[in-house]
VMD Tcl script that draws the C-alpha trace (Angstrom):
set ca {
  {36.44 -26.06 -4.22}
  {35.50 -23.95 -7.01}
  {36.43 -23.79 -9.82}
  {35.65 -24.50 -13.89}
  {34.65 -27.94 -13.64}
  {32.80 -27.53 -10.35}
  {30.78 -24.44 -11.61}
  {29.87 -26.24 -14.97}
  {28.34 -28.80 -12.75}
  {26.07 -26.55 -10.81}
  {24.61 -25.27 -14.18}
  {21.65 -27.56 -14.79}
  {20.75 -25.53 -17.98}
  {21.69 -23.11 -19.88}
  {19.70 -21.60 -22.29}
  {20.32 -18.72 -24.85}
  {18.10 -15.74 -26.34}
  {18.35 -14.25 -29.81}
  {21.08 -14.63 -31.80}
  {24.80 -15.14 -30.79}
  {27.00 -12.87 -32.93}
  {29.67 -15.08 -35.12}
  {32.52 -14.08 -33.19}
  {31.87 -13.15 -29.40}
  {35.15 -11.98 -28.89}
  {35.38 -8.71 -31.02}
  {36.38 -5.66 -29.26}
  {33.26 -3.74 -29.98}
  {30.97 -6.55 -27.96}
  {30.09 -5.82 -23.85}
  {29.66 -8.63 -21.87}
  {27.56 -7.85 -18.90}
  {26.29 -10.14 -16.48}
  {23.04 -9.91 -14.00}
  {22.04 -12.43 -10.96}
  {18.42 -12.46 -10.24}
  {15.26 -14.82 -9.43}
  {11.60 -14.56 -10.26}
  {11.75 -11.80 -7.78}
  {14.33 -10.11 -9.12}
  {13.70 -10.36 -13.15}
  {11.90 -7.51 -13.28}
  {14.22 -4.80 -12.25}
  {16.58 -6.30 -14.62}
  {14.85 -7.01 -17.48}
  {14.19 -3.00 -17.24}
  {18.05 -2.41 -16.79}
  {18.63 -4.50 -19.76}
  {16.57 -2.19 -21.87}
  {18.51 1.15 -20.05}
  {21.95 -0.37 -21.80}
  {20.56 -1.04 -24.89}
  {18.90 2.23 -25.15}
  {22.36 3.78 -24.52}
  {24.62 1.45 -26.52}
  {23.15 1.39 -29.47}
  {26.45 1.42 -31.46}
  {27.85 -1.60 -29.49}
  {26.95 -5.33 -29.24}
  {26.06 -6.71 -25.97}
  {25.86 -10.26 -25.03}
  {23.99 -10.47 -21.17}
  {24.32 -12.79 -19.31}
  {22.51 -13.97 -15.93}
  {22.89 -16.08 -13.30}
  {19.39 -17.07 -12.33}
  {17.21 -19.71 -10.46}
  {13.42 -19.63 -10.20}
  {12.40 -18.25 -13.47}
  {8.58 -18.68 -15.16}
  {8.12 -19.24 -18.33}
  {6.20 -15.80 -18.94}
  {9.89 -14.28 -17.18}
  {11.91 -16.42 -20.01}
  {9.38 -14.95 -22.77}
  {9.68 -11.36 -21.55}
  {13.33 -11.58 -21.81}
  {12.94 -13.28 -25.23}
  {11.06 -9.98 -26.39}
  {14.05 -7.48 -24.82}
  {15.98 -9.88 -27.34}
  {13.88 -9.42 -30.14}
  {13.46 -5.75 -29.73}
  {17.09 -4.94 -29.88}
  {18.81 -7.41 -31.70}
  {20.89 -8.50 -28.55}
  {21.54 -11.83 -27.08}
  {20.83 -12.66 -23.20}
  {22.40 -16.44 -22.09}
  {20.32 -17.60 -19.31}
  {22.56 -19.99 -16.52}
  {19.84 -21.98 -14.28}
  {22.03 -22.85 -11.14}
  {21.12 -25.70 -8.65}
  {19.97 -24.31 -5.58}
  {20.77 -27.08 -3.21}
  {24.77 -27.70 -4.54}
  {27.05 -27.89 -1.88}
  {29.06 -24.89 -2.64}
  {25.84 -22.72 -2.66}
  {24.49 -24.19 0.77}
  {28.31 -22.98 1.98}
  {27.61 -19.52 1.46}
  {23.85 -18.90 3.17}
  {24.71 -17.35 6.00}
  {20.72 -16.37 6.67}
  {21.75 -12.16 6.47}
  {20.53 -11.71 2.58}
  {19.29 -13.73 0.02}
  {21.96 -16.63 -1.10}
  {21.70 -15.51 -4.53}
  {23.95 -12.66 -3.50}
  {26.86 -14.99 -3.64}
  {26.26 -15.80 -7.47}
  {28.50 -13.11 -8.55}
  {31.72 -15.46 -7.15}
  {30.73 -17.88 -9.85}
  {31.16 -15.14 -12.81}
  {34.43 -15.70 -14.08}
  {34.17 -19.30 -14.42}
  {31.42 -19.25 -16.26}
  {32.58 -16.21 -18.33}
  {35.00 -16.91 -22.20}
  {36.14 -13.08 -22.34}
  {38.70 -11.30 -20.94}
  {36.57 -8.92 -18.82}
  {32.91 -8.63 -17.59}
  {30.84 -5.88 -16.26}
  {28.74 -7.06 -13.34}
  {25.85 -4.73 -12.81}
  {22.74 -5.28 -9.75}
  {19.42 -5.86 -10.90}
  {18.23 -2.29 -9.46}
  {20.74 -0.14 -11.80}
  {19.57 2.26 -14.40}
  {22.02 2.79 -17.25}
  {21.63 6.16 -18.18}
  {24.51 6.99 -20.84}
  {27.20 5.32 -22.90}
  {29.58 2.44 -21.14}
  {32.56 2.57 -24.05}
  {34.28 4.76 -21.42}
  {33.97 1.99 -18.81}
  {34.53 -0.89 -21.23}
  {37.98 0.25 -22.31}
  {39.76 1.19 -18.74}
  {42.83 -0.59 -18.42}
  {42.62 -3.23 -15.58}
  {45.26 -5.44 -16.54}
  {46.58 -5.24 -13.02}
  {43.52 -5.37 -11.45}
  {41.19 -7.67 -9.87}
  {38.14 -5.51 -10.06}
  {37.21 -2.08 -10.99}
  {34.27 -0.31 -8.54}
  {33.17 3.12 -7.12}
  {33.44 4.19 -3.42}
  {30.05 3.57 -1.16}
  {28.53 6.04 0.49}
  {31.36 8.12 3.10}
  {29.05 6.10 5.83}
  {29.11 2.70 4.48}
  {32.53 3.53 4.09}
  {33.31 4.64 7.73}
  {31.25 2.24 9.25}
  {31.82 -1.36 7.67}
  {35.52 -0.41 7.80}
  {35.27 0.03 11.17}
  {33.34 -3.56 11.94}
  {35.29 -5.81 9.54}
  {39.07 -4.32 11.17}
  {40.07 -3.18 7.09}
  {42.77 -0.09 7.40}
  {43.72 2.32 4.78}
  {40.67 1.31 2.40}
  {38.13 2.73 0.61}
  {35.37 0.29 0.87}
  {33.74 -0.17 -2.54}
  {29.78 -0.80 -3.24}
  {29.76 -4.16 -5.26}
  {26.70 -3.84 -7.27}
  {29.10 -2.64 -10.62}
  {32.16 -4.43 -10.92}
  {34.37 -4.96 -14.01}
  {35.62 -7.76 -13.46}
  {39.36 -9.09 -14.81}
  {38.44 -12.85 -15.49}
  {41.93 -13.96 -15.50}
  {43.49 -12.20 -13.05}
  {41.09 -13.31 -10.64}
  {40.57 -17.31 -11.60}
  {44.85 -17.61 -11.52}
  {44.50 -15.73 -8.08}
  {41.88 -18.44 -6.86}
  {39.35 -15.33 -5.71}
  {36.49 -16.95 -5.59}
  {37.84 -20.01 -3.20}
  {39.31 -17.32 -1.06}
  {35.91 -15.64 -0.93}
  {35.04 -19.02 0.97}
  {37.42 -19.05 3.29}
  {36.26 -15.43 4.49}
  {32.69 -17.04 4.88}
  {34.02 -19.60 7.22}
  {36.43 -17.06 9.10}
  {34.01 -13.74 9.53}
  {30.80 -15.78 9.42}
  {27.91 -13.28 10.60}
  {30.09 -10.23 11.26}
  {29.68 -10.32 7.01}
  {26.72 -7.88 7.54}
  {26.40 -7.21 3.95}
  {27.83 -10.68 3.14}
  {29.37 -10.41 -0.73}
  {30.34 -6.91 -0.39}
  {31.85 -7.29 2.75}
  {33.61 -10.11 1.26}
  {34.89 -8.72 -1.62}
  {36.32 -5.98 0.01}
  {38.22 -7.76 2.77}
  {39.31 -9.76 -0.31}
  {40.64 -7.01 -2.26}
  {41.73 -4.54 0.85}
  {45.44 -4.69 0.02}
  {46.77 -1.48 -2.13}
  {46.21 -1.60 -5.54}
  {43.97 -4.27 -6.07}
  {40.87 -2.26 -7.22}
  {40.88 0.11 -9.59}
  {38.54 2.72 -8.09}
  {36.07 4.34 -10.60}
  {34.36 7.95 -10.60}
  {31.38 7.68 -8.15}
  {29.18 8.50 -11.48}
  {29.99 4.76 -12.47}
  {28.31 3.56 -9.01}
  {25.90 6.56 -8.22}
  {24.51 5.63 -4.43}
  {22.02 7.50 -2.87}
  {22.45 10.77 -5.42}
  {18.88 11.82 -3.96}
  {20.88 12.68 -0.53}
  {23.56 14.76 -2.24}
  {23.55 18.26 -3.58}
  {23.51 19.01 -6.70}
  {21.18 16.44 -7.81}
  {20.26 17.97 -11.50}
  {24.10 18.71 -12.43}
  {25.47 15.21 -11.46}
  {22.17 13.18 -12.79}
  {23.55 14.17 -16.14}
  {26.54 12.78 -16.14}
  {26.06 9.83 -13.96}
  {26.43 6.13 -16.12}
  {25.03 4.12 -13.53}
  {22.36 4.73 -11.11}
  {21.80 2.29 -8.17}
  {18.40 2.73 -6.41}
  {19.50 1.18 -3.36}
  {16.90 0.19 -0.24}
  {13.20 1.06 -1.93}
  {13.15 0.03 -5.38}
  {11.44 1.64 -7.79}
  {8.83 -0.85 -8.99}
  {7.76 -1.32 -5.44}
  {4.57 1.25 -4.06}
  {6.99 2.25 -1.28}
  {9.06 4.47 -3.73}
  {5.71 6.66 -4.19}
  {6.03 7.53 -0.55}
  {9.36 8.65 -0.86}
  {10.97 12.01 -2.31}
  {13.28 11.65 -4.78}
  {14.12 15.09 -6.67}
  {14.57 14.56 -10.29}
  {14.82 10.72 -10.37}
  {11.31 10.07 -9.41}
  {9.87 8.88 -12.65}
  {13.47 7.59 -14.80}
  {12.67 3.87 -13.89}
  {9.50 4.68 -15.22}
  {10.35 5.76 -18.48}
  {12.43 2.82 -18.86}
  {10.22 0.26 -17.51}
  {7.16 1.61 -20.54}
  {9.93 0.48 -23.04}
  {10.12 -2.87 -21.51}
  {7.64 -5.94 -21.61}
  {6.93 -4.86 -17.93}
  {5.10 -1.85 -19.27}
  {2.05 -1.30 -16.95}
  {2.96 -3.65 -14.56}
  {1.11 -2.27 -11.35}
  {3.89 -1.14 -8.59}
  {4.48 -4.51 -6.08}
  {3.39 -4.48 -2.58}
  {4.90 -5.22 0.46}
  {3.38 -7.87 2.14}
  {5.18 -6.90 5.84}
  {5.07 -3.10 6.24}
  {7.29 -1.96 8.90}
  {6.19 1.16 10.88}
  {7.93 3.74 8.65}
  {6.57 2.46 5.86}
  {3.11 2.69 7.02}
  {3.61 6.02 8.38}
  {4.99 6.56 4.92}
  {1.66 5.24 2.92}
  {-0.88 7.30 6.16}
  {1.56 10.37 4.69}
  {0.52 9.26 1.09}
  {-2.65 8.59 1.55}
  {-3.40 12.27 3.22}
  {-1.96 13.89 0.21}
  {-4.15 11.93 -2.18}
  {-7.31 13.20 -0.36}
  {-8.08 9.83 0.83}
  {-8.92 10.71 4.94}
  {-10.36 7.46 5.66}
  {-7.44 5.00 4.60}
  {-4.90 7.60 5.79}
  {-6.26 7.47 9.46}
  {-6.46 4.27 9.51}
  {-2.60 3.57 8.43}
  {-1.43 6.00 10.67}
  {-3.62 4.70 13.52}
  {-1.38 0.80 12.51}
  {1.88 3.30 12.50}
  {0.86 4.52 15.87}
  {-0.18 1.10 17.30}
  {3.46 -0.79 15.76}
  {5.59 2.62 17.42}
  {4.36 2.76 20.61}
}
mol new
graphics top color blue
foreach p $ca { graphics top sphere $p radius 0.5 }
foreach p [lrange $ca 0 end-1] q [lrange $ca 1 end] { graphics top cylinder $p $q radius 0.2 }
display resetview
């Protein structure tokens, strides 16, 4: 069962950054809440400093859902804190509660789930979830103050193939499936509504047809008409590499998700991206992450070392290129 008592208890610390402002309920402050690890810190700590580049006339409170943190992580956030007068609340959960154990179904990372906890944890009247690999690249007030009184969630429409094809698997009719990683969240609407206890109950029912477990979750959830308030795709932008018009709709986009290859990994070097290829970049050198070398992947699948044989050519360097595409070769055939 979850719900406030039961989340409370799963919190074995909290612990908050910077300074609270005096009243955390003015209509002027964002609330925005992030999930991630030790693994995960990074990417957000970077989209942390994208908002607050880009709200600078707003007060944001952050807040994040976390396990697994370091004390150099906790210090690096500290310094985000420090450098623009914000606050960040740090929630430790316990790993091995009962309700978390529930929801590892073995597809993605159980910290996935952590978004279900959100509302209870949450003293406003609406929250904007955002993923840790989200860019904010121009003002949320437009966001913040949509009316969603009467609904559970506002989100943007995935990808017309997502859309088509997890449809299709989880039986939903006459809905646009929605890509999870923003979500303003009505924190009311959806504790009275019990949300997060049906949530469960789709766990236990679907099981491992939930091939991208929250999201497919969330949408079975709210499938029925008129319970999401669908955004403008520029809220939510997916893939925008594999569209047209790249330039024209970079500028107006709000949110950009860099789905599959991250950014701060040295597969994103092997990859063309027109006109977004260095933005994390920029943001990243205004963050406590500046210089932090690009992470490695310690299992390369075949792609990706055709990918870095590919890289390798074009930086001149013969020897290591042969040999990754000879391991490319070898893994394909």
């Amino acid at each position: 069962m979850i719900d406030k008592e039961s989340v409370a208890k799963i919190i074995q610390e909290k612990k908050i950054l910077g300074n609270l402002p005096i009243c955390i309920n003015k209509e002027n402050i964002y609330n925005i809440c992030y999930v991630f690890d030790h693994g995960a810190v990074r990417g957000a700590g970077v989209s942390i400093c994208s908002v607050c580049e880009n709200n600078k006339n707003a007060y944001i409170i952050f807040h994040a859902i976390c396990t697994d943190l370091t004390n150099k992580d906790i210090n690096k956030l500290q310094q985000i804190t420090e450098k623009y007068n914000t606050s960040i609340i740090l929630y430790f959960l316990d790993k091995q509660a009962d309700i978390i154990k529930q929801l590892d179904l073995g597809n993605f990372h159980v910290a996935t789930w952590y978004r279900i906890f959100i509302p209870y944890i949450m003293k406003c009247e609406k929250v904007l979830y955002i993923d840790a690999d989200i860019l904010n690249l121009n003002s949320l007030e437009k966001l913040f103050n949509i009316d969603i009184t009467n609904y559970f969630v506002a989100a943007a429409p995935d990808t017309a193939k997502t859309d088509k094809n997890r449809n299709t698997a989880l039986n939903i009719k006459n809905h646009i499936y929605f890509n999870a990683g923003v979500l303003l969240i009505n924190v009311d609407k959806w504790i009275k509504n019990n949300c997060s206890n049906k949530i469960l109950d789709i766990v236990k029912k679907y099981g491992q047809k939930l091939v991208l477990p929250d999201q497919d979750a969330l949408n079975i959830l709210f499938s029925s008409k008129d319970n999401t308030y669908y955004l403008d795709k520029k809220y939510n932008r997916v893939a925008l590499w594999k569209e047209k018009n790249i330039k024209e709709k970079l500028t107006e986009t709000i949110l950009l998700h860099f789905v599959q290859t991250k950014p701060w990994q040295e597969a994103w070097l092997y990859e063309k991206r027109p006109y977004i290829e260095n933005l994390y970049a920029q943001y990243e050198a205004l963050s406590p992450w500046k210089g932090t070398p690009l992470e490695k992947k310690e299992k390369l699948s075949y792609h990706d070392k055709r990918k870095r044989a590919e890289f390798m050519f074009k930086q001149g360097n013969i020897l290591k290129g042969l040999y990754w595409y000879k391991e490319y070769l070898k893994d394909k055939l």
